[in-house]
FILUM-65418 format. One record per residue (C-alpha): residue in one letter; x, y, z. Coordinates in steps of 0.001 Angstrom, whole numbers, plus 500000, padded with zeros to 6 digits. Layout:
<nodes>
  residuo      xx      yy      zz
        A       X       Y       Z
...
</nodes>
This chain:
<nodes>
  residuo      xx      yy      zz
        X  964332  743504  206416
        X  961132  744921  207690
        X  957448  745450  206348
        X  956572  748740  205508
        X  960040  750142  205694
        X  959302  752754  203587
        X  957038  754503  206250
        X  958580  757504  208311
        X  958429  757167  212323
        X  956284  760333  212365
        X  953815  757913  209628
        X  954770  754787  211422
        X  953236  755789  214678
        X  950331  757210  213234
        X  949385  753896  211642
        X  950924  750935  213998
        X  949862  750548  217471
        X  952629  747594  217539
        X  955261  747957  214299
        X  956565  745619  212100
        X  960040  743823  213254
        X  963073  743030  211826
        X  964138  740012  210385
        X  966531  738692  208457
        X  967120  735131  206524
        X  968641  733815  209213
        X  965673  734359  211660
        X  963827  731376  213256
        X  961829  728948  210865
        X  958481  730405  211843
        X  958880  733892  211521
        X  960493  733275  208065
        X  957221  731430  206953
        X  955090  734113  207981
        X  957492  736874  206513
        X  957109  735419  202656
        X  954004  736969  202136
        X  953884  738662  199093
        X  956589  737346  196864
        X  956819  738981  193535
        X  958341  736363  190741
        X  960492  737090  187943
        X  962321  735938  185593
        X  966072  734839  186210
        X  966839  736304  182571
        X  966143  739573  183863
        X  969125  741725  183506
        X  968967  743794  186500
        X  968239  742127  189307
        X  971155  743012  191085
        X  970973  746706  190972
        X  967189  746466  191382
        X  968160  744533  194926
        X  970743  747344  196005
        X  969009  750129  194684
        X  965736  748823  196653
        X  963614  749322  193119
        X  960559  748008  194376
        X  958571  749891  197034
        X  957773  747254  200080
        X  959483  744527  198553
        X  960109  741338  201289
        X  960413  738308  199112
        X  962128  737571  195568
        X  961347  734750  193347
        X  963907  734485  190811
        X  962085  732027  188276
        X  964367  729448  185961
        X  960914  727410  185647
        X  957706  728584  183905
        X  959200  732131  183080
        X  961990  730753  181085
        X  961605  729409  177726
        X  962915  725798  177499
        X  965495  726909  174940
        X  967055  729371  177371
        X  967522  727409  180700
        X  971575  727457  180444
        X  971217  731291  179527
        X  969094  732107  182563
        X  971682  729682  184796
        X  974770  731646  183967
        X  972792  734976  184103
        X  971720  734460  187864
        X  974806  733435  188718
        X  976484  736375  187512
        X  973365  738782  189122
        X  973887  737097  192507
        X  977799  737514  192195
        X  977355  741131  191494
        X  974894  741339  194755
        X  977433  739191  197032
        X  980501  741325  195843
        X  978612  744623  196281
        X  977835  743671  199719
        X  980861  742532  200871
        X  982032  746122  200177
        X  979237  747283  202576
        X  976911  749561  199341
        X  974250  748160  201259
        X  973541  746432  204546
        X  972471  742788  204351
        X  969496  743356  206579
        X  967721  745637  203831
        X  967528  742519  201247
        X  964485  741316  200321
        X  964414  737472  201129
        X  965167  735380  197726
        X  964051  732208  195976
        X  965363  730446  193173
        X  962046  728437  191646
        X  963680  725416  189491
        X  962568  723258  187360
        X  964417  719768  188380
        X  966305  718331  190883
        X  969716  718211  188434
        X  969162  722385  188388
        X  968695  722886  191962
        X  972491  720272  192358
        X  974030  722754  189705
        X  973027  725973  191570
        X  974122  725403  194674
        X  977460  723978  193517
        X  977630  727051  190930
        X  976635  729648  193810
        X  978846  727804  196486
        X  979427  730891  199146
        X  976849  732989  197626
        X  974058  730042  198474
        X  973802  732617  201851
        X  972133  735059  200017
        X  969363  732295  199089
        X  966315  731793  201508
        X  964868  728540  199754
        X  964098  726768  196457
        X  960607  726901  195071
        X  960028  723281  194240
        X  957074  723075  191469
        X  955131  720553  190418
        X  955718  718749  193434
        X  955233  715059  193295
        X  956869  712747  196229
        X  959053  711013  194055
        X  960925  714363  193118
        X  959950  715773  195980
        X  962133  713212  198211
        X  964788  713928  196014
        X  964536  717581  196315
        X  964615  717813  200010
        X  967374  715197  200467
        X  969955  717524  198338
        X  968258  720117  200846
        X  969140  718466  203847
        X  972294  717615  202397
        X  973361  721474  201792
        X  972106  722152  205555
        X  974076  719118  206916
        X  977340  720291  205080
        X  977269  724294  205316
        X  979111  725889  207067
        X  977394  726699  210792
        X  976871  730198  210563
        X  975590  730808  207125
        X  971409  730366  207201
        X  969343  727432  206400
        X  968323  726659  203343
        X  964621  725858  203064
        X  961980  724344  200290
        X  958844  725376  199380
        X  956971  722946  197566
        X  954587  723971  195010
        X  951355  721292  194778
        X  949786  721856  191207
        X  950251  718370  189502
        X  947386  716511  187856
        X  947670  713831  190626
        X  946850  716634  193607
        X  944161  718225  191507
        X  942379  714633  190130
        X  939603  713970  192790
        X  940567  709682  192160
        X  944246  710359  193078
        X  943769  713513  195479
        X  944249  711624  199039
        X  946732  709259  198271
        X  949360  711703  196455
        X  948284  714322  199189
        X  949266  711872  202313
        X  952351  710927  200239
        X  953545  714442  199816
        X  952786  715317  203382
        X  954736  711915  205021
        X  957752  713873  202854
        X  957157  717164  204310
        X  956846  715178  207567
        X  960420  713802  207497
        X  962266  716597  206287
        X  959731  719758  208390
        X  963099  721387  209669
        X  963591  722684  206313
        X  960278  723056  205069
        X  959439  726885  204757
        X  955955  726831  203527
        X  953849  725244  201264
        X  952424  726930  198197
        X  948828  726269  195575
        X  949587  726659  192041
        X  945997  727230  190677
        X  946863  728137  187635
        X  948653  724678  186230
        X  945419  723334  187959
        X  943378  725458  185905
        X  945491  724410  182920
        X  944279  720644  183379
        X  940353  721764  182620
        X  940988  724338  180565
        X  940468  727311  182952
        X  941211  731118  183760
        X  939769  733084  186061
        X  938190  736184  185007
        X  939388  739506  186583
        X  935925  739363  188253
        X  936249  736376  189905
        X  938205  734847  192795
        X  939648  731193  192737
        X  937142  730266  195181
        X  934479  730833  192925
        X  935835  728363  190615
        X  934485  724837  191890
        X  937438  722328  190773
        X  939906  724620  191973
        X  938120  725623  195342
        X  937693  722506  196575
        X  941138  721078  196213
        X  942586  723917  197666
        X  940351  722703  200886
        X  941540  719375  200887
        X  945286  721143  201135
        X  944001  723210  203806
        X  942127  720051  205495
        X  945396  718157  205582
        X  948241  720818  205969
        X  946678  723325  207985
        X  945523  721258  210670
        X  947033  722444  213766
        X  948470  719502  215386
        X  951249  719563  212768
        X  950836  722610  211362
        X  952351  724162  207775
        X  952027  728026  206764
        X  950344  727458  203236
        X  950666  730571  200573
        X  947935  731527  198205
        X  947320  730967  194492
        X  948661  733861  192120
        X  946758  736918  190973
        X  947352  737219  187062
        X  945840  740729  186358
        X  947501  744367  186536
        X  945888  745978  183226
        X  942988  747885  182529
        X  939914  746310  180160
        X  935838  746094  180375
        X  934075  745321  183454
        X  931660  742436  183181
        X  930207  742453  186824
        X  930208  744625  189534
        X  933258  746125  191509
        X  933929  743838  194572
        X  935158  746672  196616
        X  932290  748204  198722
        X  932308  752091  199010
        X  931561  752823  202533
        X  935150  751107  204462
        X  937187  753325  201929
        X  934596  756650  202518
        X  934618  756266  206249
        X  938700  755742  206212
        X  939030  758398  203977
        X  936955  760565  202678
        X  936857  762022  199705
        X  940526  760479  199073
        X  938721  757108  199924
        X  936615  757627  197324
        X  939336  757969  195074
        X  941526  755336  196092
        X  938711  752766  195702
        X  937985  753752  192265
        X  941692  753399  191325
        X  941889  750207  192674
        X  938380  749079  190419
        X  940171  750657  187056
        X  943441  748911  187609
        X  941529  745420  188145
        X  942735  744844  191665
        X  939407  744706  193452
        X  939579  740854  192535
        X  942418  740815  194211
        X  941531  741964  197752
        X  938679  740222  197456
        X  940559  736959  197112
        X  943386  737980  199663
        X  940518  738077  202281
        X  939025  735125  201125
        X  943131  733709  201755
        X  942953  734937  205170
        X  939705  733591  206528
        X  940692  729707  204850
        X  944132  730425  207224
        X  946342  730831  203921
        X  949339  733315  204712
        X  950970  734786  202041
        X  950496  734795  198185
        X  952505  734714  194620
        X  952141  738024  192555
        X  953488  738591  188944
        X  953464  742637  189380
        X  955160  745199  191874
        X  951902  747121  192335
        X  950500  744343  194075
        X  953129  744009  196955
        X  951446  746822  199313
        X  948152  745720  198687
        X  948882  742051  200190
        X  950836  743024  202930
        X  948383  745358  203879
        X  945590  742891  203810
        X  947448  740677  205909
        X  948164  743628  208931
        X  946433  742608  212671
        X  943575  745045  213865
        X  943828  746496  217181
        X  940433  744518  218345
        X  941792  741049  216801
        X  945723  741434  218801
        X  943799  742234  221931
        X  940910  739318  221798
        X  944223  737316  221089
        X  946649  738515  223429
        X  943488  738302  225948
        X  942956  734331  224939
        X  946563  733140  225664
        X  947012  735392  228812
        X  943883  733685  230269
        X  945166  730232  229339
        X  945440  729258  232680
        X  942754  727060  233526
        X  940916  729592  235613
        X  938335  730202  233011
        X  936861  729121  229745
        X  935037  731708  228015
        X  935249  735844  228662
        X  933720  738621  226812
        X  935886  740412  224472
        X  936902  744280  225807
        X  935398  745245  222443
        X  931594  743837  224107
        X  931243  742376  220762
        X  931947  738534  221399
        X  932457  735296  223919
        X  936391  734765  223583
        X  936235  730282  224339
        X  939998  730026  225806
        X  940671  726429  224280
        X  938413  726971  220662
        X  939836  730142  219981
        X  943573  729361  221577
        X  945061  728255  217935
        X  943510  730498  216241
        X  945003  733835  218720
        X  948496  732115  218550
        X  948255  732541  214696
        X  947181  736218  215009
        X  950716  736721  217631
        X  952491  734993  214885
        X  951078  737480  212376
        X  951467  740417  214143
        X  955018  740090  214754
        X  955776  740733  210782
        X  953095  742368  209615
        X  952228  744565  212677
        X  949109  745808  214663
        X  947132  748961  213290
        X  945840  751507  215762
        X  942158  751258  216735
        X  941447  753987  214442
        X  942973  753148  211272
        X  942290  750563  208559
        X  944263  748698  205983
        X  942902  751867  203421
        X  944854  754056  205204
        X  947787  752243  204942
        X  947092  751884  201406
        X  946648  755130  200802
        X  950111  756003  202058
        X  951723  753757  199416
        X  949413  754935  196310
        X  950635  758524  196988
        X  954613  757075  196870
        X  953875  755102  193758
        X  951484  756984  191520
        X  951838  760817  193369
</nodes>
């Protein structure tokens, strides 16, 4: 698998100073957390998901959720259980007869709903548990969430040697993480958990919207999470405790619930003049596509993500895949103030100006933060000077909607 696949070399070089690489589900823990990104759910009733998988249905698709949880009614769960397992058999058998080379799959999550359903898929899936990156694990608490990642660590201690690792992904949206009076405590009981079993911790996720739930909220189409004050400020205690770089987690953003037209209330969040001076006319076009479709909330948030050090976010429609990953590519000026930072980690100097003569580059301030921005780059690639995230999203628009 690689971002932006989709992209000719003749488009590929006109966009990337340094491309996208490939990866797989067996690459190292650290890429893998960086490489979720955008990871579209759906639910495990869905018919199709298969031939949407070998038939590549989705443009720019990295990362499948395959939802027995909050997208399955509670009168269907056995339904949805035999239906995945007969989807993933179709996928295993069709590779194994080479339609499709392993390294084109998207990676893919099973989000359950207990620790008994996670036991019964993995016994149920038995070899074809090597097509499966990770469990989603929502609603994590550590009382389930020991359990979870001790049949986790089990599967990992029993595979067989070559076949990947199996990783969770805990999703904190209980009542206990979002109640101010019981925030802390759960929080440092969740991460001592996460502590123990790191190894097979992938990433770990904010589910806003079953915090929203508890006080009766929805964000508008207008509005970010951030500007909703509950919401905001747990998310910074998550950040405050599991981004902190001495023991470090890749954290993944809140979902964006909107892909439909309807009435403005405010104004657009998009500003006119990055999409003019990308591209033109066309810019002007593009950014007025994005306003009508109700995405502009979107990017705004995504951004938002980035500067609070989130990586990656959950997303409920295929139109939204391009936009995230191309929020999350490196600039030219940002690889090169980073690359710069850890080359002149040597103790021969402590601040430099940046070759862009627009900032002081401090060597041991700014040394976590250019390590992230390597990390980044790898999956995600570096854009040429010239070019912008709109121009990237402008190649996309004209595959989808063209």
């Amino acid at each position: 698998m690689r971002y932006f696949n989709y992209l000719s070399l003749e488009e590929e070089q006109e966009l990337f100073y340094s491309a996208p690489i490939h990866y797989n589900n067996s690459s190292e823990q650290e890429l893998l957390a960086y490489a979720v990104g955008a990871a579209l759910y759906c639910p495990a009733t869905r018919p199709t998901i298969a031939r949407d998988i070998l038939t590549e249905r989705h443009q720019g698709l990295t990362s499948w959720v395959l939802d027995l949880e909050d997208a399955v009614g509670d009168h269907q769960v056995a339904m949805a259980e035999e239906l995945l397992v007969q989807q993933l058999t179709q996928l295993y058998i069709q590779l194994q007869q080479e339609q499709v080379h392993r390294d084109r799959l998207p990676l893919l999550f099973i989000r359950v709903r207990s620790i008994g359903q996670l036991e019964r898929m993995i016994d149920q899936l038995g070899e074809m548990m090597k097509l499966i990156t990770g469990f989603m694990l929502p609603k994590f608490d550590p009382e389930q969430g020991l359990q979870y990642f001790q049949a986790i660590a089990r599967y990992n201690q029993e595979k067989d040697i070559h076949a990947p690792v199996l990783y969770g992904l805990p999703i904190l949206e209980t009542a206990a993480v979002i109640y101010r009076e019981s925030r802390v405590e759960h929080l440092l009981a969740i991460k001592k958990i996460l502590d123990a079993y790191k190894p097979y911790v992938l990433n770990v996720r904010i589910g806003a919207t079953d915090f929203s739930s508890l006080f009766g909220l929805r964000r508008s189409p207008d509005m970010t999470i951030y500007d909703i004050a509950p919401i905001r400020d747990c998310m910074s205690d998550i950040i405050n405790l599991f981004g902190r770089m001495d023991s470090p987690y890749v954290i993944s953003g809140p979902v964006w619930e909107y892909f439909a037209n309807g009435e403005r209330v405010l104004k657009p969040m998009l500003r006119q003049s990055p999409f003019e001076e990308a591209l033109g006319d066309d810019g002007r076009k593009l950014r007025k596509e994005y306003i009508n479709r109700h995405v502009d909330g979107l990017i705004r948030e995504v951004i938002m993500d980035k500067e609070n050090g989130i990586i990656g976010k959950t997303i409920i429609h295929p139109t939204h895949i391009g936009l995230v990953q191309s929020l999350y590519t490196v600039t030219r000026e940002e690889f090169e103030d980073a690359e710069s930072i850890i080359r002149n980690n040597n103790g021969e100097l402590g601040v430099f100006k940046s070759g862009y003569a627009n900032k002081m580059n401090e060597i041991k301030p700014h040394l976590n933060w250019a390590q992230k921005i390597i990390a980044r780059s790898q999956i995600y690639g570096v854009l040429h000077e010239q070019q912008h995230f709109i121009s990237l999203l402008s190649e996309q628009e004209q595959r989808i909607y063209v």
